[in-house]
N, C-alpha and C positions, 0 to 999 in steps of 0.2 A: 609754589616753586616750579611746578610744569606747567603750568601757564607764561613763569617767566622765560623757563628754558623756550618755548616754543615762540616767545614774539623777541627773545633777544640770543642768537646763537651764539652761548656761552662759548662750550668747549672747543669751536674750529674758531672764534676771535681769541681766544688764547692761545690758541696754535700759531696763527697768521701774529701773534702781536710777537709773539714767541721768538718765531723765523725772524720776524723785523730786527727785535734786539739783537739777537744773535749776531745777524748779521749787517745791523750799523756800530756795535758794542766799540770798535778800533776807529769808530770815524764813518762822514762822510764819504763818496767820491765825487771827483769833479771831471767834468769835461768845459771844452769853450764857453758851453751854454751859461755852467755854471758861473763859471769867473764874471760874466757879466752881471748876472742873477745877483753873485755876493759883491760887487763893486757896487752896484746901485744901491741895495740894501744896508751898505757900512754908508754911502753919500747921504742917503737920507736920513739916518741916524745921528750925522755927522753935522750933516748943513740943512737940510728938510729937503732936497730938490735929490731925485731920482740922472748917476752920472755914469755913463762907460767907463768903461779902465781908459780910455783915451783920454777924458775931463770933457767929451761932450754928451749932449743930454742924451740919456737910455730912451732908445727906441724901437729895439730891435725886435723882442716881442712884448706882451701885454705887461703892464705896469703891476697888475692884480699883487701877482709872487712876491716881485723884491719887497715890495711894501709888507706882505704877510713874514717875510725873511726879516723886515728888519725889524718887528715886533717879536719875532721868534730867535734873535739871534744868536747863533751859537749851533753848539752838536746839542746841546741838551734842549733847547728851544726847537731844533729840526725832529727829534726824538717825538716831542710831545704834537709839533706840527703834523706831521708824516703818520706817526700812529694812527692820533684821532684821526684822520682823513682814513685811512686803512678801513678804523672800526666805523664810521659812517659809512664806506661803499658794502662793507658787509652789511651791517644790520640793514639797512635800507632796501638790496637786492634780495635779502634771507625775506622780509617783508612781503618784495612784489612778488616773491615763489610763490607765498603760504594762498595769495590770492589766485594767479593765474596755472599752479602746477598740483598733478596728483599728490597727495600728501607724501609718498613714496620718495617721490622727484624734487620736493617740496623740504624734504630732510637732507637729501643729499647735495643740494646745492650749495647751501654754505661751505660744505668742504671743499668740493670744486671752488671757487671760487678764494677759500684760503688758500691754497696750494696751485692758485695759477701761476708761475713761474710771471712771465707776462704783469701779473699786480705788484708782485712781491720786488721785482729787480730796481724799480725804476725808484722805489722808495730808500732805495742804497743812497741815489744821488739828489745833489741839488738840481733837481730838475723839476720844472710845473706840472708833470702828469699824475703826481699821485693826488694834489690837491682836486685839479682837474677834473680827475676822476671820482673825489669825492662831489663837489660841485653839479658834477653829470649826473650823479644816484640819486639826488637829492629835485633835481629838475626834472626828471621822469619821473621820478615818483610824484613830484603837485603834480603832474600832467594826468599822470594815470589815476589820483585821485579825485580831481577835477573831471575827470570825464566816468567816472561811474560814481560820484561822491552826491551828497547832499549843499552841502557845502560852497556852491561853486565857484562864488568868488574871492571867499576866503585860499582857495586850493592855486586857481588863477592868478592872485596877486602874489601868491609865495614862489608861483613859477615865473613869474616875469621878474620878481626878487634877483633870484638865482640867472633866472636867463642873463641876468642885467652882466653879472659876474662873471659867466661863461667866455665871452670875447674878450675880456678884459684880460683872463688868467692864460686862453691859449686863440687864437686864432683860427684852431679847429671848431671853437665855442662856437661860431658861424653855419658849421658843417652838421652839427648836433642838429642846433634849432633848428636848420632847413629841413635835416631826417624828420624829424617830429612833427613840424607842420604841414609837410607831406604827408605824414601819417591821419592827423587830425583831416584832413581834407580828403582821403582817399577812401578814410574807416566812415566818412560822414558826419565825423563828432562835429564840425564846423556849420552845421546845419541848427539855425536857431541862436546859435553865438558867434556870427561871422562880427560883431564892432565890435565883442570882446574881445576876440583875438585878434582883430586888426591893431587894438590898443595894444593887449601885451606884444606880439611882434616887432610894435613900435619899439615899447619898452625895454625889451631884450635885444634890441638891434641898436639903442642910439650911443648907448658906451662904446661900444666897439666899434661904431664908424667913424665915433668922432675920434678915436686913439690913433686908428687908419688914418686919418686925415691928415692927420696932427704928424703919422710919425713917417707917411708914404709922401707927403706936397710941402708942410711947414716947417719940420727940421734940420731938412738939409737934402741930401744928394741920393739918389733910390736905392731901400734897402738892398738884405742880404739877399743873393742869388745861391744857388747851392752849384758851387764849382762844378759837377757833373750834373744832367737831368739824366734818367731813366732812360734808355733807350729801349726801340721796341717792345717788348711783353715782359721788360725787365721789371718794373714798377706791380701788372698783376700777378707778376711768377713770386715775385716777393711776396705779396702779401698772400696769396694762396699757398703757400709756404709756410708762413707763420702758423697761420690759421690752422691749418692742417697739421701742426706739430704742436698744437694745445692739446688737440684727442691722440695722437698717434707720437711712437715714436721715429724721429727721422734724423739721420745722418744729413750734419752742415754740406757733406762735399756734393749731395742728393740736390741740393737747392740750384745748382749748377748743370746738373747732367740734362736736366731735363725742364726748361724753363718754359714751353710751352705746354706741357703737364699742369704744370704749377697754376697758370694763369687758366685752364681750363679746369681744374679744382677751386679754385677762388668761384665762379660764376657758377658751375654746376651747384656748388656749396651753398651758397650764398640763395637761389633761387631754392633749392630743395630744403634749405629754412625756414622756407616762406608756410606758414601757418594756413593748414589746410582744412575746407569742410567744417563741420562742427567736431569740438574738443570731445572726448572718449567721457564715459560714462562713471569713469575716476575720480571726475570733478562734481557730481551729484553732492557730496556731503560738507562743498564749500559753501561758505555763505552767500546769502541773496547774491550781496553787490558783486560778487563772483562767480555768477551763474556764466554756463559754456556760451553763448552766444558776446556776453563785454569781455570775456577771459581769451577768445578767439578775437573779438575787437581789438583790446591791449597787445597781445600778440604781433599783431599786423601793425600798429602803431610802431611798436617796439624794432618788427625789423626792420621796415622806412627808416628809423632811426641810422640801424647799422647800415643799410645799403645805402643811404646817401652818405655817409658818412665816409665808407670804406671809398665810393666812388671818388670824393671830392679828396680822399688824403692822394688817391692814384695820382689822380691827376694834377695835384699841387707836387707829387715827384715827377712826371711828366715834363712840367714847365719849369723845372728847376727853384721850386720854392720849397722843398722840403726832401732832408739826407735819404740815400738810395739804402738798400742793402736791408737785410734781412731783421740787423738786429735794427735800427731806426723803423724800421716798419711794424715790430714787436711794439717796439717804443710806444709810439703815436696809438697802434692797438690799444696798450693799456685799458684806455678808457671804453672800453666796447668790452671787458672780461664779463662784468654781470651780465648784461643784453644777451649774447651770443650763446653764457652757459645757458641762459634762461628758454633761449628758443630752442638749442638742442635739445635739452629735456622736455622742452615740451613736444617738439616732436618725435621724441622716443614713446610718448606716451601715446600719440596721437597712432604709430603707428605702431604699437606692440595690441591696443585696444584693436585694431584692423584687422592685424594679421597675425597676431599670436593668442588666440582663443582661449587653448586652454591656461587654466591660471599656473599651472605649475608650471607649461611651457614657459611663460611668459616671464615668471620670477627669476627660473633656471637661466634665461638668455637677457633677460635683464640683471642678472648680478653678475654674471661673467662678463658681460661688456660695460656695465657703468662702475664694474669693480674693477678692473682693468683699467677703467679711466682714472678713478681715483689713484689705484697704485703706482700707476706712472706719474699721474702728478705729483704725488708726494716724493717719490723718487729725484722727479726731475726739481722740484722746490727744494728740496736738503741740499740736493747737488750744489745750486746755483747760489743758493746761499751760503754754502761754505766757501766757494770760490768767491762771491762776496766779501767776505770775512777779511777776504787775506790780500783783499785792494788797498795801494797805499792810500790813505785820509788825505784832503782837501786841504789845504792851508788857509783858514779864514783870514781874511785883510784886519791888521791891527787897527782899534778904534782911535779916532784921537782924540786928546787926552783933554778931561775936563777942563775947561777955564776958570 
């Protein structure tokens, strides 16, 4: 039984499945996004071709969603959709803790990670980030077992699987792979398997260029532009915003007063993540393939990940391809909640081992600040879910009617 507790986190996916219920129990919400998402999803159940609410062909983003929408259709299909994606980005992230973090940090990340407000909200609505984001757990992780694994092309085939997926569902799936391949190239792992990965790169890049193609030059007239772009340090004040109010609490009107702040928190943040020196001495009683030197490798991988990532979401608000504002930039976050809890605590570890010596200091000023984190998460996750709760539901497009 504690063996199962410890490779599957029971009690915070009941928590997080918990939150979910609660707060999809009255329904869906919908925004633009959605209404296309469920017009295409009701077209291909309907006629098998993927349609707009105009009656021309959906193109707007990846096909991946409506198609999983219309195999899932309904509240109670979105229920079972949305969940499982949930309990896959947990157990998956609870997984790549037990290898890369102190056991300490290693326990507490599933809860982080149920109670990020940031995972939990976007699963309210018909929107692709929460699959997304299961999709994302599931392709760092063949990556990361592929490169400290036995295994190796068994691990590399299920990541160019998945990668295949990724552009397909979100457009960011682009932004992912590049973090990662940066990673693989910078940690060295590419060293000895550069045709392997020139193949899966292939293989996770050719769905989503040819959807590109298809949906930017063959279907008609240039997509969506986003009626405002970012101006000035608008784009990193936002996301250094967000970012900054998963660990801390922060007043909406704060995200305004001081935007040059914001966008100088984002980059301070962001580099003082960066996975330093070798891992602390915490990690001694992990297994082999978890020894400090692949566990500081993964690390580095991991935030290549988030830093190309973060950069390329900026800059697709910069050129007017992706919604400004605070909460769209939580949004599109989403899928960065494991990565990011995973590097904090590893760097909490890396520098409590540094500079907090003795052990008592170090428990005393580790459970008042990663307890402190948890209690605001939970706080702000109940919150957001009750206001959740009480969004008016989506109106799904009636089927028509058997012949």
């Amino acid at each position: 039984m504690f063996r199962f507790m410890q490779r599957w986190p029971l009690l915070p996916g009941l928590l997080l499945l918990g939150l979910f219920l609660y707060m999809t129990g009255p329904g869906f919400g919908g925004t633009s996004d959605s209404t296309h998402y469920l017009w295409a999803a009701r077209s291909f159940r309907d006629a098998g071709s993927l349609l707009a609410p105009d009656g021309r062909p959906y193109r707007f983003w990846g096909p991946l969603y409506p198609l999983l929408l219309a195999g899932f259709y309904g509240p109670a299909g979105m229920r079972v959709l949305h969940g499982a994606a949930l309990m896959v980005q947990l157990a998956l992230y609870h997984r790549m803790g037990t290898w890369l973090l102190a056991p300490r940090q290693a326990r507490l990340l599933p809860w982080l990670i149920a109670l990020n407000s940031a995972l939990l909200v976007p699963a309210k609505f018909i929107w692709s980030e929460t699959v997304f984001g299961a999709l994302a757990a599931a392709y760092v992780y063949a990556v990361l077992s592929w490169s400290g694994g036995t295994r190796l092309r068994g691990w590399l085939a299920l990541a160019t699987a998945v990668g295949f997926l990724l552009p397909l569902q979100r457009t960011a799936g682009f932004f992912l792979l590049a973090g990662v391949g940066a990673g693989l190239v910078l940690t060295g792992r590419w060293r000895g398997h550069w045709r392997e990965l020139l193949a899966h790169w292939a293989g996770c890049a050719a769905g989503g260029l040819a959807w590109n193609y298809y949906a930017e030059v063959l279907a008609g007239p240039p997509l969506y532009r986003s009626a405002q772009a970012a101006e000035g340090l608008g784009a990193v004040a936002d996301y250094g915003y967000v970012l900054a109010r998963w660990l801390v609490p922060l007043a909406s009107s704060w995200r305004e007063a001081a935007p040059g702040l914001w966008a100088v928190v984002l980059v301070a943040g962001l580099f003082g993540l960066f996975p330093k020196g070798k891992l602390g001495p915490a990690l001694a009683d992990l297994p082999a393939s978890a020894r400090p030197a692949a566990s500081l490798q993964r690390l580095r991988l991991i935030w290549w990940a988030v830093f190309v990532t973060v950069a390329a979401l900026v800059l697709a608000t910069r050129t007017g391809r992706a919604a400004v504002g605070p909460h769209s930039a939580e949004r599109y976050c989403a899928v960065l909640v494991g990565p990011i809890t995973l590097l904090v605590l590893g760097e909490w570890s890396r520098f409590a081992d540094s500079y907090l010596v003795a052990v008592k200091t170090r428990r005393w000023v580790g459970g008042l600040l990663l307890g402190g984190w948890l209690a605001y998460s939970a706080v702000r996750a109940g919150h957001n879910a009750q206001q959740q709760r009480h969004r008016p539901p989506v109106v799904w497009p009636a089927e028509a009617p058997a012949a």
